[in-house]
N, C-alpha and C positions, 0 to 999 in steps of 0.2 A: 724758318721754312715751314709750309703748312704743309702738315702730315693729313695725308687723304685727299686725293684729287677733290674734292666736292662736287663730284658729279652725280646730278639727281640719278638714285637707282631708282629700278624699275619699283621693286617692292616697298621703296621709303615712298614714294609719289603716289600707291594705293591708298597711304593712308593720310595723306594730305588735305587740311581741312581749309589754311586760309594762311595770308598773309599777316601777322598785327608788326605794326609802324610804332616804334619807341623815340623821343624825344631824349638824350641824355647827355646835360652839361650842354656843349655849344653840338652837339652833332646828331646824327640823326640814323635809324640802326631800323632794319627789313626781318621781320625774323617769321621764315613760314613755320607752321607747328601743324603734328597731328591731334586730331582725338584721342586717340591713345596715348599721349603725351600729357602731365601732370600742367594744367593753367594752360589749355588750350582757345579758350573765349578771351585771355588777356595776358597784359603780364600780371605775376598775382602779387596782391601788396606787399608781403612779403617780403619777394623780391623787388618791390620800388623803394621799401623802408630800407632795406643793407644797402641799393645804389646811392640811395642819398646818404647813409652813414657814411660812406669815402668819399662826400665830395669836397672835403676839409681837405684831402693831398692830393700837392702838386701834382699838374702834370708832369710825368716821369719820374716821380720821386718812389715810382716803385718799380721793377728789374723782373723780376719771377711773381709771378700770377702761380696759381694752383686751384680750380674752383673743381669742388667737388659735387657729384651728384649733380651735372650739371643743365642736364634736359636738354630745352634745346640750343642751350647757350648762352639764356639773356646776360646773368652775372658778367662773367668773364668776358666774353664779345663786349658787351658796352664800355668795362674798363677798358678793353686792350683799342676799342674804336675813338675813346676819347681821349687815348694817348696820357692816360693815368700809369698803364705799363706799358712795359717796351717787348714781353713774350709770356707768352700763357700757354698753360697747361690745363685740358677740363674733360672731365673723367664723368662717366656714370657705369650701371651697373648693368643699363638695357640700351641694345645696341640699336635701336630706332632714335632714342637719342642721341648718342654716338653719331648715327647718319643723319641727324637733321642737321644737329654742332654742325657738321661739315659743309651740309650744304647752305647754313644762314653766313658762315664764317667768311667763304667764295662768297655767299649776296652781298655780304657787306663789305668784299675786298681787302679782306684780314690776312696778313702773313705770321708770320712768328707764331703761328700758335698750335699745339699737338691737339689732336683728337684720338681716345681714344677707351675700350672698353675697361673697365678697376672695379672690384668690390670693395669700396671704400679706398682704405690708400696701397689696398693689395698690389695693385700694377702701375704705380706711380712713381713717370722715373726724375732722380732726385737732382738730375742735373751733377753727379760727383759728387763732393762732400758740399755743395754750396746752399744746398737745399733753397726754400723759396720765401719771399719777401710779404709776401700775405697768401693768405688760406682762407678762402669763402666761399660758402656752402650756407643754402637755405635747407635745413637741417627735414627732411618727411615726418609728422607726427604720429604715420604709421610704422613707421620702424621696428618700434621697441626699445626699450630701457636700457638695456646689453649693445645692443650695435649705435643708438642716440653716443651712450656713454665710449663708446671706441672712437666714433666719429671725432669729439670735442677731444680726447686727451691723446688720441694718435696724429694730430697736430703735430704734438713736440715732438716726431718724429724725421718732422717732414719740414719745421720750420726752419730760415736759417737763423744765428743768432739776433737778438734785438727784433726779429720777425712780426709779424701781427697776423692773428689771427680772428675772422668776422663772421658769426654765425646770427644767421635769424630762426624761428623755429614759433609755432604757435603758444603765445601766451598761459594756456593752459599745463606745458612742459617746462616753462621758463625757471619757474622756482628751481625744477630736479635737473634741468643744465645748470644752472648757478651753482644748487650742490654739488655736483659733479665735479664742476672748475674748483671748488673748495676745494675738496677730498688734494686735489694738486697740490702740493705744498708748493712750490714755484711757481704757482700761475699769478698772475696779477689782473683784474679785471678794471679795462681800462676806460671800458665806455661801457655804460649799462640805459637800456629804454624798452619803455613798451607804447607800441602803438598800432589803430586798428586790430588788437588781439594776437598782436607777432609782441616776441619780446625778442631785442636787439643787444649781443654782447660779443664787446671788441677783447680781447683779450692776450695774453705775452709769455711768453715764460724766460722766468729768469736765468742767470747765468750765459758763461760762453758755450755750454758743450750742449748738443740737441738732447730735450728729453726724453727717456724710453718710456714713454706710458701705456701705448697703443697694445694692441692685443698681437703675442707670439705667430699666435694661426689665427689666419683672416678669416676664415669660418667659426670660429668659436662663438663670436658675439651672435652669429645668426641660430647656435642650436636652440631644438625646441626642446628636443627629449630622444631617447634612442630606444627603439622599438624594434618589438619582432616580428614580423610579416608571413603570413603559411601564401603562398605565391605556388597554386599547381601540388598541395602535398607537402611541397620543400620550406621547412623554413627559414631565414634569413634575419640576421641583426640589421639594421637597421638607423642608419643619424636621421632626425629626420629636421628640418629648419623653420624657423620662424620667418612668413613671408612667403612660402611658400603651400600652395593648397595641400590638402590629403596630407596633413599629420600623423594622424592617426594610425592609419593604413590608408591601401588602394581606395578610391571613390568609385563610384559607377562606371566612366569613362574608362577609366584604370583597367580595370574588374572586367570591362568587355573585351577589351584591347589583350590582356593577356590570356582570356580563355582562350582568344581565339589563335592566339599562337601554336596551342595543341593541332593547329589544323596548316600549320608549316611545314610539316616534314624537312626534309635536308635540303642545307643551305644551298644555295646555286654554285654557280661555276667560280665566280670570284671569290664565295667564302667569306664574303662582307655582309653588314646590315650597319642602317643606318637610324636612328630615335629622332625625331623633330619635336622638341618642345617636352624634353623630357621628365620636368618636375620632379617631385623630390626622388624619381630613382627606380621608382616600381618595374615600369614598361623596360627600359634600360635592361633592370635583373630578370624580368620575363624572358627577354630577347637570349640575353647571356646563357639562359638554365635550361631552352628551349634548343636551342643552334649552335651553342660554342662558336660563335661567328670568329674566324682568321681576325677578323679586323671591324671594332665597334666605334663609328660614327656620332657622336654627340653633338645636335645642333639645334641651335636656338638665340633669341634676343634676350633672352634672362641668365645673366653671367653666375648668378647664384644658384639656378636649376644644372645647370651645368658645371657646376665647379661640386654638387651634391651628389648630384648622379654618377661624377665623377669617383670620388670617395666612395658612394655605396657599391659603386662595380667591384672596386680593386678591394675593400673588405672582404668583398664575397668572394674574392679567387679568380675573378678577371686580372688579367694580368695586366699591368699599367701600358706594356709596349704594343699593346693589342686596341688601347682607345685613341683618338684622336678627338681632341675638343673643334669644335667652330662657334665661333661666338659670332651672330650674324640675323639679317631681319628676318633672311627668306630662309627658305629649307636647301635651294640649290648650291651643291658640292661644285664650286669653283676648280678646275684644274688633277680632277679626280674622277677614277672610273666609275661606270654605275656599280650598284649597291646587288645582291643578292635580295634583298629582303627591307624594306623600308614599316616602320610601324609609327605613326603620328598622333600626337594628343591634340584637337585643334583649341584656338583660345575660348571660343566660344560665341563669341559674335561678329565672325567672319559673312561677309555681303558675298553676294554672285558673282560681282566683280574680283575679289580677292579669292574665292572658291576656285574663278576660271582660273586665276593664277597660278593656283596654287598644285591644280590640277594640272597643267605645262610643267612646271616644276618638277611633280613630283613622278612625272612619267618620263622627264630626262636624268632624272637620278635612276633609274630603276633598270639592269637591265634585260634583254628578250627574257622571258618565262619568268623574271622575278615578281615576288608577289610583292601589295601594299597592305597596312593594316591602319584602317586611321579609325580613330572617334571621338566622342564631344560630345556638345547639345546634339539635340536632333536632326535640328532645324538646318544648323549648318552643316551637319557629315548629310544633311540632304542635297543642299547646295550642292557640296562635293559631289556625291556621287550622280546628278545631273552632267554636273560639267566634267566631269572621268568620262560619262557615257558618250561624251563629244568626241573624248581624244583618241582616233583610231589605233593607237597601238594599245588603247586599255578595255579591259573585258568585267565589267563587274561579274565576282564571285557572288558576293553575299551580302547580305544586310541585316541588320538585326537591332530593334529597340530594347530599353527597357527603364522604365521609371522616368523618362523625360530624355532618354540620353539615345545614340545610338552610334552602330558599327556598321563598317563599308570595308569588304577586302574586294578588291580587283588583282586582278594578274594584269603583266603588259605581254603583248602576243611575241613567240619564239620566233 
């Protein structure tokens, strides 16, 4: 059964760039993609070099699919379209991919296959003890070394016995996945290539029982270092992640976003607040040390800023029954009252079009007299506050640059 309607949202179709049309084995695969999506001009070779690695098995000679990291789907969707499997499973960590999987899966009349958001094999379900018949994933060579190395040996996690596992990954890494697979004592490496500057390895682990390789806590492989942050006076420990910006501490946008919290006073009537795009945790613990919010909203398309943010809360004395995750494109709270207090980090290169959006959004999240606190580049918390100034029930408070970046609070009117 296909999990997720594949119904174009409003938010996946702002950032809609184009159609590319794939050729593969006898059938023929539609797949729209964003710009913001990894291999948006094509499919990337890459991923053509691991397609043609599996075109040695039968059709149906394989049962469970599992494509990790999977964008907008090509992997997986072209197996499961050419009838090489019979149900797939295809996971990434940003849920615009999530929403595209779904809606190329519907284009191309796909059943049996889940969609659905994993930081890595975090949320990957195993089907009961039967686990799954191949594992493929075109590996990012932005990663890092730590989450590369979870990726290839949390595998034998997830494999079932006799299983295959197919990674591609750029040539440049290939040597230290190979090492990697060494280090395995039970790995077998079954197919080894390089070409176009990808290096290709099919590989197995031996024995009947699944390997435990994979990392304990699925956040480990992403830390960077654990830091201490002065946030307002107060300070704070700190995880902070690899992959995610502002390591160090708060950046500018950061840094504006929680001054300006000093200028919230008490929370509204609902006792809520809500973080859109809250990176590694900062604005989050701003919100927290400022408001004691009843109830703290976590939302965004980066499964790893939120599963961080997450963590840094509840370190710091957020109480875990007080958060709610959403993992999601847009910022709108589905099925949930407005917010007392909303504060937004924007990405940075949000258009007029997705400003007007995002400004609807963020003024049905918000309720009467709640305030907003967004910032980013300049350019686009400018956008924003244009199209805030549209939406009748929002009143720009305030505005404020500094060093290329700037802040926008509006109120929504009581």
């Amino acid at each position: 059964m296909l999990v997720g309607d594949g119904v174009r949202r409003m938010n996946a179709d702002l950032f809609y760039k184009k159609t590319i049309p794939l050729r593969y084995r006898d059938t023929s695969l539609r797949f729209r993609v964003s710009q913001q999506l990894f291999s948006s001009h094509r499919i990337d070779p890459g991923t053509r070099f691991l397609l043609r690695s599996l075109e040695q098995l039968p059709v149906g000679s394989v049962r469970r699919l599992l494509d990790v990291g999977c964008g907008y789907g090509a992997i997986g969707l072209s197996l499961l379209k050419a009838g090489v499997v019979t149900e797939a499973q295809l996971v990434d960590r940003d849920a615009l991919a999530v929403d595209y999987t779904r809606q190329n899966a519907s284009l191309n009349g796909l059943e049996n296959v889940s969609v659905h958001g994993s930081l890595g094999y975090s949320d990957v379900s195993d089907y009961g003890a039967k686990g799954f018949d191949l594992i493929a994933a075109n590996i990012p060579g932005k990663a890092g070394d730590r989450v590369i190395a979870s990726m290839l040996a949390g595998a034998g996690d997830h494999l079932a016995p006799g299983g295959l596992a197919a990674v591609v990954i750029v040539d440049a890494l290939g040597d230290f996945a190979a090492d990697v697979l060494g280090t395995l004592g039970s790995v077998e490496i079954v197919h080894d290539d390089v070409r176009s500057r990808y290096r290709l390895l099919h590989y197995r682990f031996g024995g009947d029982e699944r390997e435990s390789a994979g990392a304990e806590d699925p956040l480990e492989p992403y830390l960077r270092d654990e830091i201490e942050v002065d946030l307002g006076g107060h300070e704070y420990a700190m995880q902070a992640a690899h992959g995610l910006p502002d390591f160090e501490g708060p950046g500018i946008a950061a840094g504006l976003l929680i001054e300006a919290l000093d200028r919230a006073g008490e929370i509204g009537e609902s006792g809520s607040a809500a973080v859109f795009s809250p990176g590694q945790g900062y604005a989050p613990l701003g919100v927290w040390q400022r408001t004691r919010p009843r109830h703290m909203f976590l939302v965004g398309p980066d499964l790893l800023a939120l599963r961080y943010s997450h963590r840094n809360l509840t370190a710091n004395g957020c109480p875990e029954e007080r958060i709610s995750v959403h993992h999601q494109t847009g910022p709108a709270l589905r099925d949930q009252a407005p917010v007392a207090l909303l504060a937004a980090l924007l990405r940075g290169n949000e258009d007029a079009v997705e400003a007007a959006s995002l400004a609807a959004a963020f003024s049905s999240m918000i309720e009467p007299g709640g305030q907003m606190f967004a910032a980013g580049r300049s350019t686009p918390v400018a956008r924003l506050a244009a199209a805030v100034e549209k939406v009748s029930e929002f009143r720009v408070v305030d505005r404020k640059k500094r060093r290329g970046f700037g802040l926008l609070i509006a109120r929504r009117s009581s």
